[in-house]
C-alpha positions, 0 to 999 in steps of 0.5 A: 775864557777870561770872559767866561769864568767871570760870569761863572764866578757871578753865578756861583755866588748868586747861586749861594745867596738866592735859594729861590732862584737856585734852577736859573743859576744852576742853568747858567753855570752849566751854560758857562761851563758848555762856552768853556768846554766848547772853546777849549774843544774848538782850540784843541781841536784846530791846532791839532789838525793845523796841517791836516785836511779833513776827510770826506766823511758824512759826519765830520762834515756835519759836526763842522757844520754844527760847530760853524752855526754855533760859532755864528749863534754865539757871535750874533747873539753877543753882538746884538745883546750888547747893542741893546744892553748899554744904557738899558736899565729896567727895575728887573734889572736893578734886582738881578742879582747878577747885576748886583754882584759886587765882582760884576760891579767893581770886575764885570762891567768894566773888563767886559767892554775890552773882553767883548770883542776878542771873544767875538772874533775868535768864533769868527777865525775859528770858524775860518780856520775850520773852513780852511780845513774842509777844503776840497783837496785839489784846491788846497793844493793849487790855491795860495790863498789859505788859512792854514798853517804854512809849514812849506820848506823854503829851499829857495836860496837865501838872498844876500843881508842887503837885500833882506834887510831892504826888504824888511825895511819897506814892509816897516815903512807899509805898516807905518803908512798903513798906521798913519793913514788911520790914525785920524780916524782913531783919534777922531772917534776917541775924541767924539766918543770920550770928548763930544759924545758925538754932538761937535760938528767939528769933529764929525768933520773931522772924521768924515775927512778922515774916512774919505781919504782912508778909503781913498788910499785904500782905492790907489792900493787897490789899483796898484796892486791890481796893475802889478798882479797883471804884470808879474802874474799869472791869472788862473780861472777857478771857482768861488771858494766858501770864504769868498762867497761869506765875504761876498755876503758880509759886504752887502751888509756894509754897501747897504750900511752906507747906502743908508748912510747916503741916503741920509745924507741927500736927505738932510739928516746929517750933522755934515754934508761931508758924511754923503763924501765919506759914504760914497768912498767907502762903497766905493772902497768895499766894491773895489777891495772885495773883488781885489780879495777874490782875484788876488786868490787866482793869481800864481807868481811867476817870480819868487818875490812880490815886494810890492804885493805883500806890501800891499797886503800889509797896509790894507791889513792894518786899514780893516783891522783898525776900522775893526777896532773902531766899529766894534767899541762904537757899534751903539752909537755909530748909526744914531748919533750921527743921523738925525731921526732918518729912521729907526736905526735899531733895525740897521744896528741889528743887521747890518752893523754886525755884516760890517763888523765881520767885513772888517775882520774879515777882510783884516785877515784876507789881506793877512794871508795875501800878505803871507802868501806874496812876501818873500821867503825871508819874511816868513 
């Protein structure tokens, strides 16, 4: 919202200034206004119907439908524009009055970046979570893995202060881990991005150091978590769900991201050797993780707590959302400046970083719900 009612502040003024160029102004600002209307429609809209299930009915089905492919034209466009916007300066642009505003300068171009993001995934968890409304009625009743609001009432009794307070001490030490782990791909990118602009060896080292062990923590949670569902649950059979089947497609954008990444590698077209290491432990991580996700959601407990699952859920929830944070400040120079010259990375930055981005976030979430659904009930 902030966002918007920027660019609708610029508009106004440039629509003052310009008499020439008042129709494209006036159509901008009538654009900004329908963003507004439609993200306050879109919250309304979800919060209002948290704890409903949306009836069968011909055209609320395709008004959803509608409202998913704006989201998504919204969220894809905005990705796209600003991969291409950075450093692309032309003399049209140097005349733009919208570029000259005074608010863009000393406002917009420097909230933008940090405003940029958040918007883009609020169409994507709007989106999920108007998904997780047009479920299909008996799903939603014995499916666990659910975007929707929780409002059961818990009559389990209350375990003893000792035990709660255990409890809520190992999901600190989960977050903590999933923290540090992570860590060192953090800096890494800050120091390269702020520090190096991507041109120290030493440092892409570093990170790719960084990945490899991410992923391989990843992998041992992963596994252990499978082995502890095996034991302490029960499996039910089931088919795939719409949310699995978008975070099937949106991993293929990010296997084929690192499958190019690995072919660059064995190609010699990396600053490092240790990139082709990092590449094959995030496919590795991705393939593992995404069948996790959708065999966690077929799994029924069998005991009131799973410690370790939510636990597990936790750390993993961290890892996607911190490798989210990353790729989605860097989307612009996490392909170019790290190969050399293996192709035209323009058409990867186009398809296949959005998919990762989104695997990200999504995956982020997936792990949030898994978190929610096996924690005990004195973490709700």
């Amino acid at each position: 919202m902030i966002h918007f009612c920027i660019n609708l502040s610029i508009y106004l003024g440039c629509m003052a200034k310009t008499q020439n160029d008042s129709g494209h102004y006036s159509f901008m600002i009538f654009v900004n206004i329908i963003y507004v209307m439609f993200t306050i429609f879109q919250m309304t809209f979800i919060t209002y119907n948290r704890n409903e299930q949306l009836q069968r009915m011909y055209h609320l089905r395709v008004s959803c439908v509608f409202i998913l492919l704006a989201n998504f034209s919204i969220w894809y466009s905005s990705t796209v524009n600003n991969m291409f916007a950075n450093g692309y300066v032309t003399e049209e642009r140097n005349r733009s009055c919208f570029h000259n505003s005074e608010i863009e300068r000393k406002l917009g171009s420097r909230i933008s970046p940090i405003l940029l993001p958040p918007q883009l995934e609020f169409c994507i968890l709007a989106s999920t979570l108007l998904m997780s409304l047009w479920e299909n009625p008996k799903e939603s009743q014995t499916s666990r893995n659910t975007f929707a609001f929780d409002t059961a009432d818990h009559t389990q009794p209350q375990s003893t202060l000792p035990q709660n307070e255990s409890i809520a001490f190992s999901h600190i030490l989960a977050l903590i881990f999933g923290i540090l782990i992570n860590v060192p791909i953090l800096v890494s990118t800050v120091v390269l991005t702020y520090v190096y602009n991507w041109e120290n060896k030493t440092a892409i080292l570093v990170l790719d150091i960084s990945e490899s062990l991410s992923a391989l923590c990843t992998c041992i949670i992963v596994f252990v978590c499978c082995r502890y569902l095996n034991v302490n649950c029960v499996y039910r059979t089931k088919p795939l769900t719409t949310r699995e089947q978008i975070l099937i497609f949106s991993s293929t954008g990010i296997m084929a991201y690192f499958t190019l990444g690995l072919l660059a590698g064995l190609s010699g077209f990396t600053f490092r050797k240790s990139t082709i290491v990092s590449r094959i432990f995030g496919m590795l991580e991705t393939f593992l993780q995404t069948l996790f996700f959708i065999k966690s959601a077929r799994y029924e407990m069998e005991r009131s707590e799973q410690r370790v699952i939510s636990c597990c859920g936790l750390m993993l929830a961290v890892t996607n959302l911190m490798y989210w944070l990353q790729d989605s400040y860097n989307r612009n120079i996490i392909t170019k400046t790290r190969y050399l010259g293996y192709m035209d990375w323009n058409t990867v930055e186009l398809t296949l970083v959005p998919l990762m981005i989104f695997y990200r976030f999504f995956s982020g979430i997936s792990a949030y719900v898994m978190y929610k659904t096996f924690a005990p009930p004195s973490l709700h």
